[in-house]
C-alpha positions in Angstrom: 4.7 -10.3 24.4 7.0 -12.0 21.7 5.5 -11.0 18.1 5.8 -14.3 16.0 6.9 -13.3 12.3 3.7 -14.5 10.8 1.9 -12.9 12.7 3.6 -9.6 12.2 3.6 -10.8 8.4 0.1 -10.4 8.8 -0.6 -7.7 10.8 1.3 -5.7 8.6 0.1 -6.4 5.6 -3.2 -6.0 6.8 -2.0 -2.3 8.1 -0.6 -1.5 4.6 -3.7 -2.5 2.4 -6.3 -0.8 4.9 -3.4 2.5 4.5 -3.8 1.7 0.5 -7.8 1.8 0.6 -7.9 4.9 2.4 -5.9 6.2 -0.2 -8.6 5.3 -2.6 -11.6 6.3 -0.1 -10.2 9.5 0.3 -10.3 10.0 -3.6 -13.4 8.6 -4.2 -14.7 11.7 -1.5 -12.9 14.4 -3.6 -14.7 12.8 -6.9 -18.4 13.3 -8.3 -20.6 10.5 -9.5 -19.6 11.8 -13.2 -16.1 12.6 -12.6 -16.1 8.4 -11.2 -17.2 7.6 -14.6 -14.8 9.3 -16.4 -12.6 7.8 -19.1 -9.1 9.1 -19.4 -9.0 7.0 -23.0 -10.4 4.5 -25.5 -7.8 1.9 -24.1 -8.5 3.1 -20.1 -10.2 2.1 -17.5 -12.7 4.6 -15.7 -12.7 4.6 -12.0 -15.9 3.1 -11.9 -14.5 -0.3 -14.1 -11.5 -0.4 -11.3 -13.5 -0.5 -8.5 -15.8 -3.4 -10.3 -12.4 -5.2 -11.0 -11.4 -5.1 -7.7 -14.3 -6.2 -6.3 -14.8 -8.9 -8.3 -11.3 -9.9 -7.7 -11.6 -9.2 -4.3 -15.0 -11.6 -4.3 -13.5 -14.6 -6.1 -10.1 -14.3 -4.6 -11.3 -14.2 -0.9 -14.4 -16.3 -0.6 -13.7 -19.7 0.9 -10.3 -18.8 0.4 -8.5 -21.4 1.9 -11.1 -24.5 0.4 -11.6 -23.3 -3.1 -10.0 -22.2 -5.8 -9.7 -18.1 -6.0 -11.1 -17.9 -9.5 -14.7 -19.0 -8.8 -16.6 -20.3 -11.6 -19.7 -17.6 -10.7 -17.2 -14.9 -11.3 -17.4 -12.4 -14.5 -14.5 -11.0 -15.1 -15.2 -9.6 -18.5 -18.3 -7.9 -16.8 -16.2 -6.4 -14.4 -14.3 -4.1 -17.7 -17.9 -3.5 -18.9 -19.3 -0.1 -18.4 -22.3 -0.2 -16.1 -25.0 3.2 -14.6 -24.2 2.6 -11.4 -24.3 5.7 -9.3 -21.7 6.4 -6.9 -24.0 5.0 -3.4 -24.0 1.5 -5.9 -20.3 2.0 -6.4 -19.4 2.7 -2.9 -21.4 -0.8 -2.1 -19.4 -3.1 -4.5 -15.9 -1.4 -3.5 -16.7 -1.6 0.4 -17.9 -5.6 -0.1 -15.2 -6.9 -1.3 -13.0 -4.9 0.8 -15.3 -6.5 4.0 -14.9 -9.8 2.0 -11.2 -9.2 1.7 -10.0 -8.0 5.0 -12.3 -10.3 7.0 -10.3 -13.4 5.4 -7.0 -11.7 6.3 -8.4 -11.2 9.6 -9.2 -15.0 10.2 -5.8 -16.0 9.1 -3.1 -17.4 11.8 0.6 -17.8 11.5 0.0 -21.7 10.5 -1.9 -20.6 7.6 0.5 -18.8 5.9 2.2 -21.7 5.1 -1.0 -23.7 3.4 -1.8 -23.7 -0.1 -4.2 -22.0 -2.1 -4.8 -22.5 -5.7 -6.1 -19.2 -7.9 -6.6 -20.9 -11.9 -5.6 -24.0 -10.3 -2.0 -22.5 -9.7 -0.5 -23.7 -6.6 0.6 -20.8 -4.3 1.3 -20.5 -0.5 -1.3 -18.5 1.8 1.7 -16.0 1.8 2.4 -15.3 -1.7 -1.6 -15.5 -2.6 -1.3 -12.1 -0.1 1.7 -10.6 -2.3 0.0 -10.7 -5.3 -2.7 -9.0 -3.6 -0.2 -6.4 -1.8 0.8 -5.9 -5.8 -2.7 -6.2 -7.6 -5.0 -3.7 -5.4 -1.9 -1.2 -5.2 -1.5 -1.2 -8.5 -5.0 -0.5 -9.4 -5.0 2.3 -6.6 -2.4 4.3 -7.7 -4.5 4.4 -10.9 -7.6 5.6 -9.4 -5.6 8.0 -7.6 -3.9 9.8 -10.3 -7.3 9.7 -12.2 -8.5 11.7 -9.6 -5.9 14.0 -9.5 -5.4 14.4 -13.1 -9.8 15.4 -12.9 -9.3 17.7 -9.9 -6.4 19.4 -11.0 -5.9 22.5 -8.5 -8.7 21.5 -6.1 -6.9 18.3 -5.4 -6.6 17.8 -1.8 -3.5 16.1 -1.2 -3.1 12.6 0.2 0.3 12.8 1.7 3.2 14.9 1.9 2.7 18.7 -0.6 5.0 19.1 -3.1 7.6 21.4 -1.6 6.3 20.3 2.3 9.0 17.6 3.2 10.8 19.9 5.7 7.5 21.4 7.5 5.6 17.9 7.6 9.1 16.3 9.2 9.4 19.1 12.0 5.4 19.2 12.6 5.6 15.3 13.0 9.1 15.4 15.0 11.0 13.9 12.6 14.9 15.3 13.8 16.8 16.4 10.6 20.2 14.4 10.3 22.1 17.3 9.8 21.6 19.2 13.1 22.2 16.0 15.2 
């Protein structure tokens, strides 16, 4: 079956953002309710604050995508940077609806869309770059919440990738042929 590139566009982006949340999920399952509430600085962003940022990003962005403007007026955006008591069930339930919210748009999505446009603060911007600044934004913020959790688990971090000093035994467990010994 010939794979049409926007399609493939978006199945792969699809594929890397569900890889990036699992990165996040997996992190969220090493941390406590406290340890998600942590604080690295006065400046800083707990976990807690990033996961209402995304979601409320996630929310605006992604609702009626294609027939409203991605900043909704019912959004709170301040509110999102606001420290709130929720515990981690609460936490788990804003981060997992506007993921659903999220990928469920990406999932409606065909090749003819990608070339519509969207407007997020009444900026113009194709279907397809709307998705890039996502593939930036919720990365971006992920890579935060992972090395929060790291930094707060210190030696009982379990690893989301490749050890440090594991390269060589991850490649020959996986098959990966080394390029010297062709």
């Amino acid at each position: 079956m010939l794979q049409l590139p926007g399609n493939d566009y978006l199945i792969t982006a699809i594929k890397r953002l569900k890889y990036y949340k699992e990165l996040a999920d997996k992190t969220f399952d090493q941390l406590s309710e406290a340890e998600l509430h942590y604080t690295p600085g006065q400046e800083s962003n707990s976990i807690a604050v990033i996961i209402q940022h995304m979601a409320g990003n996630m929310l605006s962005r992604w609702t009626n995508f294609l027939t409203e403007d991605g900043e909704k007026p019912w959004r709170k955006r301040d509110e999102e940077f606001e420290i709130h008591s929720y515990n981690k069930e609460q936490l788990m339930k804003i981060w997992n609806d506007g993921w659903e919210c999220f990928l469920t748009t990406l999932d409606s999505l065909s090749e003819a869309d990608l070339s519509k446009k969207v407007s997020i603060r009444e900026e113009s911007l194709s279907v397809t770059d709307a998705i890039n600044r996502q593939l930036a934004h919720y990365p971006y913020h992920i890579g935060q919440i992972v090395y929060i959790g790291r930094m707060l688990k210190k030696e009982d971090w379990i690893n989301l990738s490749i050890a440090r000093g594991q390269s060589q035994q991850y490649n020959q467990s996986e098959g990966v042929k080394d390029p010297a010994n062709k």
